[in-house]
N, C-alpha and C positions, 0 to 999 in steps of 0.2 A: 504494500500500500504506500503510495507518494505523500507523505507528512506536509503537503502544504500548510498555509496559511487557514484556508477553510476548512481542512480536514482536523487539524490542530484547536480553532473554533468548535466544530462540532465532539469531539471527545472531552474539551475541558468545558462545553455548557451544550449540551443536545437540548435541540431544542424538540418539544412535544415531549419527552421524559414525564411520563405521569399517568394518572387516571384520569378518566370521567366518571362519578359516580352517576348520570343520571343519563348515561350512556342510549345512544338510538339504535345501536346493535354493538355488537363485538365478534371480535374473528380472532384466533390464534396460527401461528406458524409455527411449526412442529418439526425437529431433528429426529426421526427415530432412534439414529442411531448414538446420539448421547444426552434427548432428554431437554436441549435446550429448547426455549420456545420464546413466541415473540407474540404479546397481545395486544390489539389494536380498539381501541374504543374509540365509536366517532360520534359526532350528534350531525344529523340530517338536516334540513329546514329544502323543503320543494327540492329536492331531488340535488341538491348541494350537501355538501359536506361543509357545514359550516364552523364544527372543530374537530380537532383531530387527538390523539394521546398515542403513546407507544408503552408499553413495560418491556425489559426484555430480562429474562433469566438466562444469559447467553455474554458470549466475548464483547471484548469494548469494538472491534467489528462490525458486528449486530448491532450494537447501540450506535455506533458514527451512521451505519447504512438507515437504521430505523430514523436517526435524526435526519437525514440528508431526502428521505425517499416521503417521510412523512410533513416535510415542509413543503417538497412538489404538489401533497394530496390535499393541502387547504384551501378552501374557496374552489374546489373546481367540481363538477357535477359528475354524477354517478359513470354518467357514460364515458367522460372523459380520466375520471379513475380508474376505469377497463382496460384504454388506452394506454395510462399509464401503467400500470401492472403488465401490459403483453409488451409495449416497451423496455421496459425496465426486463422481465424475463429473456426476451429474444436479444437483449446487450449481453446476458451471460452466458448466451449459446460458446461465445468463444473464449471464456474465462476456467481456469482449470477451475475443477469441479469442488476443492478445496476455498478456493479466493469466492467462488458463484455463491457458497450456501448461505451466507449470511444474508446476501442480498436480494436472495429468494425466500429465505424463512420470512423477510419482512414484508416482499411485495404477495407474499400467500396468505398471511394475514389480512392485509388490505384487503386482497378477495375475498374471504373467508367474511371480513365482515361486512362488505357489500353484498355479497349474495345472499349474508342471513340477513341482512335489512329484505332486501328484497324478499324475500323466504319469508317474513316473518309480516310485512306489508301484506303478503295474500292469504297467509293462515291466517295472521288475529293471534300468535305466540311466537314469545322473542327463542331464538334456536342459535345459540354458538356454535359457529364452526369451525373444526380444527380440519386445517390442510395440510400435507405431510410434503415436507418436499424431497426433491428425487436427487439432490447432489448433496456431496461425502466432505464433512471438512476433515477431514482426514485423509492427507495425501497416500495414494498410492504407494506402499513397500517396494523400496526401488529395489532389495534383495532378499533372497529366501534364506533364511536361517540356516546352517550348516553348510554354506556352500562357498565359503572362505574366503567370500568378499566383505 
């Protein structure tokens, strides 16, 4: 990760860091494979997301990505949240699968709670969802154990 100026801003003060107690849905981004997770509370107003919050139980990574990814998702409407999120996913198409996870546990959250808004808009019951995402922050073993490398 390149320690700029912004990057060094968002780890020493992220911004969205928190809850919403009185949240319009929530969505989590989920690691299987070690457990971290990333929760996203928004509040709605006409098809806007008019605030946003992040928690994350994960690396200061996941927290600069949650700060940087959830500052994109303020003030802009449902549709173009979608946009955002298959943006933001399709940039990590070419990111090793280690560097991607962070910044997919956060933008799978953001789905996660746009869809349960929406979800939860046609039933009449608020429904969290957890999305699991599909890359490993855990680089690849570059060698096999007894093989005298």
């Amino acid at each position: 990760m390149d320690f700029g100026p912004e990057i060094i801003e968002h780890m020493s003060n992220p911004k969205n860091y928190g809850r919403i107690d009185d949240a319009d849905s929530i969505g989590i981004g989920e690691n299987p494979q070690n457990g971290e997770k990333v929760i996203v509370y928004l509040k709605i107003k006409d098809e806007k997301i008019t605030d946003i919050a992040f928690e994350a139980i994960a690396c200061m990574t996941t927290v600069v990505a949650g700060s940087i990814i959830t500052q994109e998702a303020r003030d802009i409407t449902l549709e173009k949240s979608d946009e955002l999120v298959a943006v933001t996913l399709g940039m990590l198409d070419n990111v090793p699968p280690e560097e991607a996870a962070c910044s997919e546990m956060v933008a799978l959250a953001i789905k996660a709670a746009t869809d349960g808004y929406r979800m939860s808009s046609q039933s009449g019951k608020k429904d969290t969802l957890i999305y699991k995402i599909e890359s490993s922050c855990s680089p690849e073993q570059e060698y096999k154990e007894g093989n005298g490398q």
